[in-house]
N, C-alpha and C positions, 0 to 999 in steps of 0.2 A: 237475424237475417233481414235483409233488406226487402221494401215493401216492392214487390213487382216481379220475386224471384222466387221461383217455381219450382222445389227441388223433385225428384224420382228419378228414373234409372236414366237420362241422360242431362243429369245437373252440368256434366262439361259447358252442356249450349246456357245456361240458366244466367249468365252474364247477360246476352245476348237481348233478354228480357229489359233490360233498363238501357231506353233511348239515349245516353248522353255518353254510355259503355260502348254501343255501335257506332258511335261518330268518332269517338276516340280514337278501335280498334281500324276501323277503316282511315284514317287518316294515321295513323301510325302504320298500317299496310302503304301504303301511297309513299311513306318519310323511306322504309326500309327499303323501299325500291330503286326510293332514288339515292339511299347513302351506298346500297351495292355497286350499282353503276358507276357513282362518284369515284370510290376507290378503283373501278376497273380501270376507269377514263383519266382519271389522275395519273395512277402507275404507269399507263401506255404513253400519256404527253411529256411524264419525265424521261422514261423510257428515249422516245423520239430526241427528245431534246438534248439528252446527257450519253446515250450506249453505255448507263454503268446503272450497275444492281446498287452500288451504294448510296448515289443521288436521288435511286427510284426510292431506298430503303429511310432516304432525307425526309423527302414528300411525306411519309408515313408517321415518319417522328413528329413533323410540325402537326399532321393532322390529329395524332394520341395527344402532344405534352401537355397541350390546353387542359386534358384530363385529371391531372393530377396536380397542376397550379390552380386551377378553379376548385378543383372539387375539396379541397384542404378548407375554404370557406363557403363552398357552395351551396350547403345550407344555410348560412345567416343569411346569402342574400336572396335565397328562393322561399323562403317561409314568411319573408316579408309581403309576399305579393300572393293575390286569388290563384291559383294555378291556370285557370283558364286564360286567365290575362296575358301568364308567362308564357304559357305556349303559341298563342298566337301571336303575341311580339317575337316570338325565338322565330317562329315557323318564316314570316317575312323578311325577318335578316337572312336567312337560308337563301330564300329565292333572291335577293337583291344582291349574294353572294355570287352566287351560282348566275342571275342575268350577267355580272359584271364580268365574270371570267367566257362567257360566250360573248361577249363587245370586244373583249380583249382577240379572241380568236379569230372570232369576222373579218377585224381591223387588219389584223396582221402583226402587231405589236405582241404576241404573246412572249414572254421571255421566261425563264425558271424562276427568275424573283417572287414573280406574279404568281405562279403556284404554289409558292413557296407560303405568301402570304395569302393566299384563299385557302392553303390547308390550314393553318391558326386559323383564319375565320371561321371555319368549318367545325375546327375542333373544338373551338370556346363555346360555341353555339350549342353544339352538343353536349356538353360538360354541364351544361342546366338546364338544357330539355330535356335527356334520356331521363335522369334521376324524378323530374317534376311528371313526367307523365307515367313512368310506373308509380311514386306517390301518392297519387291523383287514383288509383284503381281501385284499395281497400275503400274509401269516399264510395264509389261507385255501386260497388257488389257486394262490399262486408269483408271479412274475414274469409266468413266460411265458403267462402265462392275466389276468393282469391287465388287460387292455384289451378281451379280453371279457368278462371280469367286467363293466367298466364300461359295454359296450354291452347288457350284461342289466341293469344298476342305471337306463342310461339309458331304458332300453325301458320298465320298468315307471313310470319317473317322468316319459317320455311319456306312457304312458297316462293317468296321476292327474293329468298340468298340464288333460285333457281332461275326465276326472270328477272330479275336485274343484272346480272352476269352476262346471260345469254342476250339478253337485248341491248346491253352495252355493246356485246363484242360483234351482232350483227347488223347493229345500227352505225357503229362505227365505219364496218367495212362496205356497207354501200349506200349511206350517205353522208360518212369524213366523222370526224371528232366535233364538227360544230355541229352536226346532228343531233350527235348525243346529247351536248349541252341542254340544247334544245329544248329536248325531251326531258332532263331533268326538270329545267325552269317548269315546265309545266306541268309536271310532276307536284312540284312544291306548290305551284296556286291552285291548282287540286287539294291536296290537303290542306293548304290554307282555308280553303272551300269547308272542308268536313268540320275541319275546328269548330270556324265559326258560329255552328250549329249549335253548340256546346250552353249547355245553361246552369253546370254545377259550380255553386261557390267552394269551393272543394279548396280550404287550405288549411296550415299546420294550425295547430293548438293554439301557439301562443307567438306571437312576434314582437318579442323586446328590442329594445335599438340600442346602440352604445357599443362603443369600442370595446370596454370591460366585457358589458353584458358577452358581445356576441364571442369573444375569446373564451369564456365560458364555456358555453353553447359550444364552441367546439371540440374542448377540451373533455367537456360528460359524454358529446359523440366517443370521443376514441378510447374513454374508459367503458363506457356498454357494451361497445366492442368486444374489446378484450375479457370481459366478464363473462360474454354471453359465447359458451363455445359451438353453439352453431353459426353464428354470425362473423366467428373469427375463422373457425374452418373455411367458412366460402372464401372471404377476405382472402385469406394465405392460399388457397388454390388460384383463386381469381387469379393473383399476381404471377403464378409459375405458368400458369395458362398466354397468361397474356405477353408477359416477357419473353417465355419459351418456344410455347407451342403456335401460337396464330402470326406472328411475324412471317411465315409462309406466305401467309394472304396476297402483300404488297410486294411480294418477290415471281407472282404469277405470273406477269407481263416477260419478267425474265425465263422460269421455266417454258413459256409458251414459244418465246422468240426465239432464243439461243439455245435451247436444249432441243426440241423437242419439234422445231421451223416449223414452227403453227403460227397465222397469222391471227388478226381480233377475235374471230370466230372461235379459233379452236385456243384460244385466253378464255371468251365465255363458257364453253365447256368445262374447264380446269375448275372454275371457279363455279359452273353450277352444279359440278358432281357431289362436292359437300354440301349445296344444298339439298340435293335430293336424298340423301342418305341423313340430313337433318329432319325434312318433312316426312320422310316414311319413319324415322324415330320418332316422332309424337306420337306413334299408334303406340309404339312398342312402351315410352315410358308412361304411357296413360293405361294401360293396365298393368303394368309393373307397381303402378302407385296402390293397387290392393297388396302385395305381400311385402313392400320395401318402402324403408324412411326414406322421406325427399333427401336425408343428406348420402343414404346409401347408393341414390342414384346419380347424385352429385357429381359423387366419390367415382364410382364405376363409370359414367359416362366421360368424363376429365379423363381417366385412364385409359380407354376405348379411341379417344378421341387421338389423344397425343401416339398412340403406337400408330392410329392410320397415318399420321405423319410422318413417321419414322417410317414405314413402308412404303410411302408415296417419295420420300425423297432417295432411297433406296435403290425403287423399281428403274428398268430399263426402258420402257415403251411409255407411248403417250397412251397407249390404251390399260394397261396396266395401272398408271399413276392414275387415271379415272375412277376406275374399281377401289385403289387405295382412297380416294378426297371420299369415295362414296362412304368408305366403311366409318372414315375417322367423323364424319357429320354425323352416321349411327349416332356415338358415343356424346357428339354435340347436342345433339337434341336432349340430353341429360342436363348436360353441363344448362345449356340457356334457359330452359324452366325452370330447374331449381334454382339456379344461383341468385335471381330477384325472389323467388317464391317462398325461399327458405328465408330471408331477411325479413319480407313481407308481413310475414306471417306470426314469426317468433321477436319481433319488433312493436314496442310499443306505438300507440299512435302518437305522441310526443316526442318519438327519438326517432318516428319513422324515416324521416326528413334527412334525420345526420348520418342515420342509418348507411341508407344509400348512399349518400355523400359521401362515406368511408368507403362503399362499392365501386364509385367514381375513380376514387384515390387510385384501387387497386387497378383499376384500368387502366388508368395513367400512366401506371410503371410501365406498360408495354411498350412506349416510344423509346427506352434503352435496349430494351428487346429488338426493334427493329434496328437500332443503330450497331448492336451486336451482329446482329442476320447481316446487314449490307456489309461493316467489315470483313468479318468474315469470308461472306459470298466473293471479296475481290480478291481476297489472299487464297483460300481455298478452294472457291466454287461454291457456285447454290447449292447443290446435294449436301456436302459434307458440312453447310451452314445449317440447313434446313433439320439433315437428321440428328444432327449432336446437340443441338437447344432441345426437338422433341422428345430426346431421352432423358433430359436436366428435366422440364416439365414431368413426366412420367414420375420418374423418383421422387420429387419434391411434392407429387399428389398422393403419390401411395404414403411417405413418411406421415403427413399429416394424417392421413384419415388412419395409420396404423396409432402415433403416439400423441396426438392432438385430445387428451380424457373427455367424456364426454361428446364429442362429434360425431362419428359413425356411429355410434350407439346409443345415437339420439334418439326419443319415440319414432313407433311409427307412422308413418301418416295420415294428417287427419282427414 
């Protein structure tokens, strides 16, 4: 255990104990607020610009692919560097991102090119921040505190799936989309702010250089992988998640507008009803974690998650489709705990780095997801886009956790 960490009956908070954990966690709250809004505010400008679900479902792809071009070496080149150092360099390219596309807006010059190309900036960015600042957490709190770590990382990015949406979609509508920008920008010199604070040398084992070397390095990533079937279950759910189920996300602007003649406001809703039904799920899988393995709730939350989407795309009413985002964030709130948590944790500190870096990968594959969802959505419609990937998703998480040996009947948790 690490020195500063206090365990007894409310170890959840027992992170909270090491200073360098609360500047992280708060400035990783501040990140998740403004990537929520980002995608609100992105989706609505393509939206505006294009009147088509496929162009909106464009936006989403440049903003994912960066995920899975990077992340294929994204640990040779993040294990090279302190983690502290990267995230601060990452954090400032964010806001110099994000100033540039509100210069753009102000000006008058905004054109779809230009969003086109701040979603890659947006997505490279993230493709070696997300993985280096959950890296950075075991450093912080141990092991044995790792999983509440991640149930305080998931808490507050509960709360921001709820206020980032909703203050996207009502900052929008009564002070414009350059508002929003805004708000972002300073959003991210906020968390630039918390970073800064940061004092831990927190990096990987070992940083060899060389073209050879680091093709290595990547290649023992995708074999530990494969070896280690808790870390290949998340892997292969992550991917049916991400390509199936969550391409809903950047298709909101559309259900809000054309289905359902809701303006920004009632966009932020759509989108904070899964947050709500994510943050009231942290209760639910924080004591579930006494009688079920992290991958059991994996497994069951991934499942949970993707049927509320197939009900949401389904339902008739905007008031209905709310109830449904609510239930299927239930089910989320599994899914995003465990899926770093279980890696985290059944991951050496040597491979932790590649670890994720293969978690990356699998994220990445959702920008065909969404280029599937926008097809789709133009030949068929959003509903019939939306429900027929979430039932793909569904099946392809239950197969695994059924014939994946070793996965769901993994220990329980520790």
């Amino acid at each position: 255990m690490r020195k500063g960490l206090k365990p007894g009956t409310w170890d959840v908070l027992a992170p909270l104990s090491n200073g360098d954990f609360v500047r992280l966690w708060l400035a990783n709250g501040l990140w998740w607020q403004a990537m929520w809004m980002e995608m609100m505010v992105l989706g609505w400008l393509a939206l505006e610009l294009t009147d088509s679900p496929w162009w909106v479902q464009v936006i989403g792809f440049y903003r994912s692919i960066p995920l899975l071009l990077i992340g294929l070496l994204g640990s040779a080149i993040t294990d090279r560097f302190k983690r502290r150092h990267l995230v601060l360099t990452l954090q400032a390219a964010s806001v110099a991102v994000a100033l540039s596309l509100a210069l753009l807006l102000w000006s008058g010059n905004l054109k779809f090119w230009h969003l086109s190309v701040v979603a890659l900036a947006m997505g490279s960015i993230w493709a070696l921040d997300w993985p280096t600042r959950r890296s950075m957490i075991p450093d912080l709190v141990g092991k044995v505190h790792t999983v509440d770590a991640m149930v305080l990382e998931n808490f507050i990015q509960g709360f921001t799936r709820i206020s980032g949406p909703l203050t996207a979609g009502y900052t929008m509508a009564v002070y414009g989309n350059l508002g929003a920008l805004v708000v972002l920008v300073g959003l991210g010199l906020l968390s630039l702010l918390s970073l800064s604070g940061l004092k831990t040398d927190s990096q990987a084992p070992t940083k060899n250089l060389g073209i050879r070397t680091t093709w290595t390095e990547v290649k023992q990533g995708w074999i530990y992988i494969r070896q280690s079937a808790p870390i290949l279950g998340v892997f292969l759910i992550t991917i049916f998640m991400n390509v199936w189920a969550f391409p809903y996300m950047n298709l909101l602007p559309v259900f809000a507008r054309d289905i359902f003649g809701q303006g920004p406001e009632g966009m932020g809703w759509l989108g904070a009803a899964n947050g709500v039904g994510a943050f009231i799920g942290l209760g639910v899988i924080h004591l579930g974690r006494r009688k079920l393995s992290n991958e059991s709730l994996f497994i069951s939350g991934s499942l949970i998650s993707s049927i509320g989407v197939v009900f949401f795309a389904l339902s008739g009413t905007y008031d209905l489709s709310l109830l449904m985002l609510f239930c299927s964030g239930l089910g989320q709130a599994g899914f995003g705990i465990m899926q770093s948590s279980i890696i985290l944790v059944e991951s050496s500190d040597e491979m932790r780095s590649r670890a994720m870096s293969g978690l990356v990968v699998a994220i990445g594959l959702g920008p065909f997801g969404r280029l599937q969802s926008g097809a789709m959505a133009e030949v068929w419609g959003p509903r019939i886009a939306v429900g027929v990937m979430a039932v793909m998703a569904a099946v392809g998480t239950l197969l695994a956790g059924l014939f994946l040996r070793g996965f769901a009947s993994n220990k329980k948790a520790r």
